[in-house]
PLY file of the C-alpha trace (Angstrom):
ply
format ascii 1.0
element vertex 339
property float x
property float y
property float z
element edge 338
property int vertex1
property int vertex2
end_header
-8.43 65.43 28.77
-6.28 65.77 25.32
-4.26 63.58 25.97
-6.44 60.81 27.55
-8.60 61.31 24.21
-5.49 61.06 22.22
-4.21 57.78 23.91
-7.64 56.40 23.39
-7.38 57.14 19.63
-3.91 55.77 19.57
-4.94 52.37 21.17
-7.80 52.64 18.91
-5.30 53.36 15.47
-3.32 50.20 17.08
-6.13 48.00 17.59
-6.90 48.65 13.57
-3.90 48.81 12.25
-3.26 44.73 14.03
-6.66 43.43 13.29
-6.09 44.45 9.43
-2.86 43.26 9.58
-4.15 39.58 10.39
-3.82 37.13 7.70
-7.46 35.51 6.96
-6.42 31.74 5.60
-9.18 30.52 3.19
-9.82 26.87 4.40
-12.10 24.40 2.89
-13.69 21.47 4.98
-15.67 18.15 5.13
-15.40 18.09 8.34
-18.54 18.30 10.97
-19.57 21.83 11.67
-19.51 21.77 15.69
-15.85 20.36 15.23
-15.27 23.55 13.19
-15.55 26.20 16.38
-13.23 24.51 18.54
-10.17 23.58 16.25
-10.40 27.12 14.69
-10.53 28.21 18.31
-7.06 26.62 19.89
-5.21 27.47 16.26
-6.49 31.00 16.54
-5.29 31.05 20.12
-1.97 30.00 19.55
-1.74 32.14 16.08
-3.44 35.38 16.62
-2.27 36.97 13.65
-4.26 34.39 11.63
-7.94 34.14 11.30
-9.51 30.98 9.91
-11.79 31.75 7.02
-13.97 27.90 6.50
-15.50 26.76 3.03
-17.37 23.70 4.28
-19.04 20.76 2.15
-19.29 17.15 2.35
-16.36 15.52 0.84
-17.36 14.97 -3.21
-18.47 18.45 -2.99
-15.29 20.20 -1.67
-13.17 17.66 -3.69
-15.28 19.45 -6.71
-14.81 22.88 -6.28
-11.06 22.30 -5.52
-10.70 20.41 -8.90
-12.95 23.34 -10.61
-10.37 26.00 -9.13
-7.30 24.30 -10.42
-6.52 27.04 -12.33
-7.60 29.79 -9.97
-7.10 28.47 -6.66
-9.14 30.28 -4.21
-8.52 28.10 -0.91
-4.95 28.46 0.68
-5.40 25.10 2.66
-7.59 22.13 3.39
-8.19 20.89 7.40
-9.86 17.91 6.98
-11.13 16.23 3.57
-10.42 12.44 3.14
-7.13 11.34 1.83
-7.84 10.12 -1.48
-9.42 13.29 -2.55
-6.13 14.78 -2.04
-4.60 12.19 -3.43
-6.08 13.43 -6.50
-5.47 16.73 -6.08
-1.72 16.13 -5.78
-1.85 13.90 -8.75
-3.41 17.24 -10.46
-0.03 18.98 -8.81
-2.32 21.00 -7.26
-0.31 20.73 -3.88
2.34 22.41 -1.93
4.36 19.15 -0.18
5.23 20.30 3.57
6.52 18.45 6.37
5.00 20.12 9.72
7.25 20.36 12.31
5.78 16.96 14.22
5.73 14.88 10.93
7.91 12.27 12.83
5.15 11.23 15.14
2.51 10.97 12.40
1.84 7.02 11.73
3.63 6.32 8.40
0.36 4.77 6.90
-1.67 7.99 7.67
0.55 10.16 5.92
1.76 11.22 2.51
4.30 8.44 1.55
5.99 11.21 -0.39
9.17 13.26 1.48
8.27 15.95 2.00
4.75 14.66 1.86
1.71 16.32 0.07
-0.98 15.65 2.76
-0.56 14.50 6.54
-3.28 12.84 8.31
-5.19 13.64 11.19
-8.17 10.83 12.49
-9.79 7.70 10.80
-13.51 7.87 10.07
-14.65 4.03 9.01
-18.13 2.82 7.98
-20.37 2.14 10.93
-23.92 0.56 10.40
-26.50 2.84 12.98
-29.37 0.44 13.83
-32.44 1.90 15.72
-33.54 -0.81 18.46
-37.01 0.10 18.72
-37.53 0.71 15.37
-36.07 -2.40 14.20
-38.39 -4.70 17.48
-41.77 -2.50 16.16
-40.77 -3.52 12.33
-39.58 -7.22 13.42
-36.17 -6.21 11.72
-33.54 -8.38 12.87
-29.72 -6.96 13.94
-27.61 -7.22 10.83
-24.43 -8.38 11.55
-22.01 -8.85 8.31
-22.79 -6.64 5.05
-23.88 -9.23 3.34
-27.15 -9.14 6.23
-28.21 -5.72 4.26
-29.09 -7.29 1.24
-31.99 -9.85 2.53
-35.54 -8.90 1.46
-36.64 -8.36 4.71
-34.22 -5.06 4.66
-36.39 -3.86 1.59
-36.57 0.01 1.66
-35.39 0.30 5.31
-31.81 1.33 4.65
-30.28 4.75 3.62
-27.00 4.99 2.39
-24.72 8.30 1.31
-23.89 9.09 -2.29
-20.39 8.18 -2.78
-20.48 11.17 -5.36
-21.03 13.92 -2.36
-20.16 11.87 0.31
-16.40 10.79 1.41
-17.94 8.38 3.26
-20.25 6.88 0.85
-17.41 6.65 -1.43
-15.14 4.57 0.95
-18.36 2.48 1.47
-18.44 1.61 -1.91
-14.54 1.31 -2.24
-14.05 -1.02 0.99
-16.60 -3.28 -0.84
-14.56 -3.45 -4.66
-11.49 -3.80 -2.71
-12.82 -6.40 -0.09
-14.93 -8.39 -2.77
-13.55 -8.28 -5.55
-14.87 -5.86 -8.66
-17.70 -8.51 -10.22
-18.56 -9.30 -6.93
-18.41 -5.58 -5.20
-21.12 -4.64 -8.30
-23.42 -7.82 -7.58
-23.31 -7.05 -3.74
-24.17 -3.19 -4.70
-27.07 -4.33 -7.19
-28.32 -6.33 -4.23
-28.03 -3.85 -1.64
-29.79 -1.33 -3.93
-33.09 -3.04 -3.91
-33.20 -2.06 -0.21
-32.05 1.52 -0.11
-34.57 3.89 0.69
-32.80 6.95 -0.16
-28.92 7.85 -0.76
-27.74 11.24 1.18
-25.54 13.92 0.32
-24.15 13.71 3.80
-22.04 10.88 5.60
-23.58 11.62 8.50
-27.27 12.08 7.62
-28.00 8.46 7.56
-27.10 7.76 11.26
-29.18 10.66 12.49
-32.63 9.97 9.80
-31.78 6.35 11.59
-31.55 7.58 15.09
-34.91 9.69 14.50
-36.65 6.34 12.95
-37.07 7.68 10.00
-35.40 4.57 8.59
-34.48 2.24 10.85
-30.72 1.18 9.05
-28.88 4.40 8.26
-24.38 3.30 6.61
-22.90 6.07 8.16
-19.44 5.91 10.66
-18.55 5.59 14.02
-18.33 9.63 14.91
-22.03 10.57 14.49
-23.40 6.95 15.72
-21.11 7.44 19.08
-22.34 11.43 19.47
-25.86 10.49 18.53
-25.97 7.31 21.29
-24.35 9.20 23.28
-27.15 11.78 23.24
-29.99 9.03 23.63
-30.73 7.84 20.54
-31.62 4.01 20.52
-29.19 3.18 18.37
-26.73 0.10 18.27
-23.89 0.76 16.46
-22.78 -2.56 14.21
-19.71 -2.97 13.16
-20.16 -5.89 9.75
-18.01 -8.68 9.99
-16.36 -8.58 6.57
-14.24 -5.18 7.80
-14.59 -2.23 7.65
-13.76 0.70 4.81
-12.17 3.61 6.25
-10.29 7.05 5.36
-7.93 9.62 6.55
-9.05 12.81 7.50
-6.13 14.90 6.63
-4.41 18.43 5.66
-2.79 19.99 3.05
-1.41 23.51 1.70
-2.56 24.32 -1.79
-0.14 25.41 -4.69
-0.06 29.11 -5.08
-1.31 30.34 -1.83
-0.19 33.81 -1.07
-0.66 33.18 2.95
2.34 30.12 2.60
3.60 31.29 5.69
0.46 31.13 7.81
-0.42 27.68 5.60
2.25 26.47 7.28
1.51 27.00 10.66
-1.77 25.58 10.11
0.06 22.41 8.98
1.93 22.48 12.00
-1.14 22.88 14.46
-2.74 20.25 12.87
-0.09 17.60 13.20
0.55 19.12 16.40
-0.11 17.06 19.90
-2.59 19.93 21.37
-4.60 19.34 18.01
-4.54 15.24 18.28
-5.98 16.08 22.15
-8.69 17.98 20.09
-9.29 15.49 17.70
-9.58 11.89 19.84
-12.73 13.78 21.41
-14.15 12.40 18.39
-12.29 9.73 16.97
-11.12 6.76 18.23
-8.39 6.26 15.72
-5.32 9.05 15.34
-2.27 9.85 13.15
-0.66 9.84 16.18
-0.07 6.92 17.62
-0.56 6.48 21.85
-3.06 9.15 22.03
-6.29 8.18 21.13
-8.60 7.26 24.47
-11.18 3.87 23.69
-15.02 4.77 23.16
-16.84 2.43 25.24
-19.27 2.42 22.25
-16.56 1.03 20.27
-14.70 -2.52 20.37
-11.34 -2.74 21.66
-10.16 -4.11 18.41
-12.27 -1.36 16.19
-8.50 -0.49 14.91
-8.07 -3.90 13.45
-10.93 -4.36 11.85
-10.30 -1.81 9.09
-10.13 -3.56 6.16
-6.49 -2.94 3.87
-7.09 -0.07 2.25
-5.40 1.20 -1.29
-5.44 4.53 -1.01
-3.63 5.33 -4.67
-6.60 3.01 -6.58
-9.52 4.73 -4.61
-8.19 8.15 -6.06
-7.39 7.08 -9.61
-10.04 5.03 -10.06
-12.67 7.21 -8.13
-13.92 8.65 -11.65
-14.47 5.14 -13.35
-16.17 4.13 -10.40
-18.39 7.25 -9.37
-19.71 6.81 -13.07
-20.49 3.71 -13.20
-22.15 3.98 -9.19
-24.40 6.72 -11.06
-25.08 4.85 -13.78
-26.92 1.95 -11.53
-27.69 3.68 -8.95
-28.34 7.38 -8.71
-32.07 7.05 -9.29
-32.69 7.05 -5.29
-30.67 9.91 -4.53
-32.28 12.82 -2.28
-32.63 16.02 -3.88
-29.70 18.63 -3.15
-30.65 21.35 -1.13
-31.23 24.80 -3.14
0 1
1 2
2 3
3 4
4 5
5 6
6 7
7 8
8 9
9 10
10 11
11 12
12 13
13 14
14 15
15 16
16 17
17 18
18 19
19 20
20 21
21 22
22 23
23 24
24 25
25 26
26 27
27 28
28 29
29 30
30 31
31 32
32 33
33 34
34 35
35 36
36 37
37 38
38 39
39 40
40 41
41 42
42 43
43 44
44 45
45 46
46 47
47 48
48 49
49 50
50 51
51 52
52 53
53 54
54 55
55 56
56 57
57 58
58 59
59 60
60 61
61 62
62 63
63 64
64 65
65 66
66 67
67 68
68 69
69 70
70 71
71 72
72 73
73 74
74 75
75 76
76 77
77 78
78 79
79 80
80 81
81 82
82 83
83 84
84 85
85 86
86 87
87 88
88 89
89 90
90 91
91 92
92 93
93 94
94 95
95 96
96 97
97 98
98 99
99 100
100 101
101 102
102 103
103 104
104 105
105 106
106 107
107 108
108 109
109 110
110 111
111 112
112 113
113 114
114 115
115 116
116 117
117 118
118 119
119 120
120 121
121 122
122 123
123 124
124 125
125 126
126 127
127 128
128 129
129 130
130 131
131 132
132 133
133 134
134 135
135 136
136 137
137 138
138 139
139 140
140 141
141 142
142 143
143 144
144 145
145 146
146 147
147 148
148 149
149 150
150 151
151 152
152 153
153 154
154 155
155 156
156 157
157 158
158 159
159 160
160 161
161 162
162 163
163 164
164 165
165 166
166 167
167 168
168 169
169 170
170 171
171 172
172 173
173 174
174 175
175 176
176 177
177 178
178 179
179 180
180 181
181 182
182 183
183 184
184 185
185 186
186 187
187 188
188 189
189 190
190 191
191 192
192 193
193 194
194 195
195 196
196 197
197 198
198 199
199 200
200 201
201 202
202 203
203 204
204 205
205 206
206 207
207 208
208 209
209 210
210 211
211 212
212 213
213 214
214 215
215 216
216 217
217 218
218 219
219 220
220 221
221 222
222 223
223 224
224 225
225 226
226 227
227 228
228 229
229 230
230 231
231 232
232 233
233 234
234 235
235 236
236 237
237 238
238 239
239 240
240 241
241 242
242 243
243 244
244 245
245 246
246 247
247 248
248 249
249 250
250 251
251 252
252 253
253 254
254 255
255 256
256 257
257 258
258 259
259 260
260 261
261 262
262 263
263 264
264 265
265 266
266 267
267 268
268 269
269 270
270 271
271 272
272 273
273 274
274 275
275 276
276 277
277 278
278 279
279 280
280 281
281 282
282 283
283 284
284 285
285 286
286 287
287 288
288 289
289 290
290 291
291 292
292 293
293 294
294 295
295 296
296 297
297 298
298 299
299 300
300 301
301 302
302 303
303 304
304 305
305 306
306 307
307 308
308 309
309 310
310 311
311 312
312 313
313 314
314 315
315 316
316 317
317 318
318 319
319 320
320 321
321 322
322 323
323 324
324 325
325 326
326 327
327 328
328 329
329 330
330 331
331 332
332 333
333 334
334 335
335 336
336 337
337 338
């Protein structure tokens, strides 16, 4: 009976002893809570030691607090947050260039251009316009087609668009269009388009789903919540404007001064990794990784090549100049935050 009792305390001491010897890895987010269960899921499988601790926000948020921390980092990594946030945060040296052991099947264009680089890409997210059918035929709101569309006064009050302050996606919105239109032009199109936003969001997302509830009937969103939310029912078509569409990287990165570099690490190398890429084309149609995303029958074939050229270096330095003078004109119609 002794010794039974003292194996049991034994296994018990062991247990312990490994579960307070696991590393817990700080990582901030943007992206969509129910991908956050599985991803942690297969990287905690295949690195038990580690245990994923998530700080998740929209994009402008997390970008934020990163910036605010500079000094006193308090994340060790990032797993998903768009590319030219961390575009800035590298500018900032705030961090640690790694190459992950399958950097050589990452597409060049959705990495780092640096060697080793400071951020490697995982999926595309691009602007998707989520139009509810039956709202739209009771409302006698016709199907927009190019971006342009949004701006007729028939539109007036029956869009909602996300805050490119909070949202990553809001901000490529609003970067697609000074980079596809031209500055003056981007600003007149914007001035335009204001008269018919109902509300700007916090969330990239939120728009599709107030859209797919008929709360408005025209939420700017992108593809992953219009596909999910169709896919689910909603009577939704998803329209893909004419003139292109703006787009980021979802991507990963270690930051400077972690004291869990090692496990850092491995997360880089999971996320670059094929079984993570298998993971991630559940919800994207566009990868890092060449040959492995499937089609979304929601999707066009060519959804790829209609991604409009896309400077990644001038939406992170001049994201400042630009989110103040988006605030300036615009900010009046923004949503409350959330206490």
């Amino acid at each position: 009976m002794f010794k039974h009792t003292a194996l049991t305390v034994a296994l018990l001491l062991a247990g312990a002893a490994q579960a307070q010897a696991a590393t817990e890895l700080t990582v901030y987010t943007a992206l969509e809570t129910e991908q956050l269960k599985p991803y942690q899921q297969a990287f905690e499988q295949q690195n038990p030691d580690i245990k994923i601790k998530w700080v998740r926000d929209s994009t402008g948020i997390v970008t934020a607090k990163l910036l605010a921390e500079k000094d006193r980092p308090q994340a060790d990594a990032v797993w998903g947050l768009a590319a030219s946030s961390l575009a800035i945060l590298k500018q900032q040296g705030m961090l640690d260039p790694y190459a992950p052991a399958d950097l050589a099947q990452i597409g060049a264009s959705y990495r780092d251009s640096a060697n080793p680089p400071a951020w490697v890409g995982m999926d595309v997210w691009a602007a998707s316009v989520c139009f509810n059918t039956v709202e739209a035929e009771k409302q006698g709101l016709p199907m927009p087609t190019r971006w342009q569309d949004l701006t007729k006064p028939v539109y007036q009050g029956k869009i909602v668009m996300p805050n490119p302050a909070s949202s990553g996606t809001g901000y490529l919105d609003v970067s697609a269009w000074l980079q596809t239109f031209g500055q003056a032009q981007g600003w007149a199109y914007m001035d335009q388009l204001h008269q018919n936003i109902g509300q700007y969001t916090h969330s990239g997302s939120k728009p599709c789903k107030l859209a797919a509830s008929g709360e408005f009937p025209i939420g700017i969103s992108f593809e992953y919540p219009a596909v999910q939310l169709k896919r689910k029912g909603a009577p939704l078509a998803i329209v893909l404007p004419q003139e292109g569409l703006g787009w980021e990287i979802e991507a990963t990165a270690i930051i400077k001064g972690t004291e869990h570099l090692a496990a850092a690490k491995k997360l880089a190398d999971f996320s670059a990794s094929r079984q993570a890429m298998d993971l991630y084309k559940a919800n994207f149609a566009v990868l890092a990784r060449p040959g492995i995303a499937e089609r979304f029958d929601e999707l066009p074939a060519d959804y790829e090549q209609r991604l409009v050229k896309n400077d990644f270096d001038w939406a992170s330095s001049q994201r400042d100049a630009v989110l103040a003078e988006w605030r300036k004109r615009y900010d009046g119609k923004t949503e409350p935050k959330a206490q």
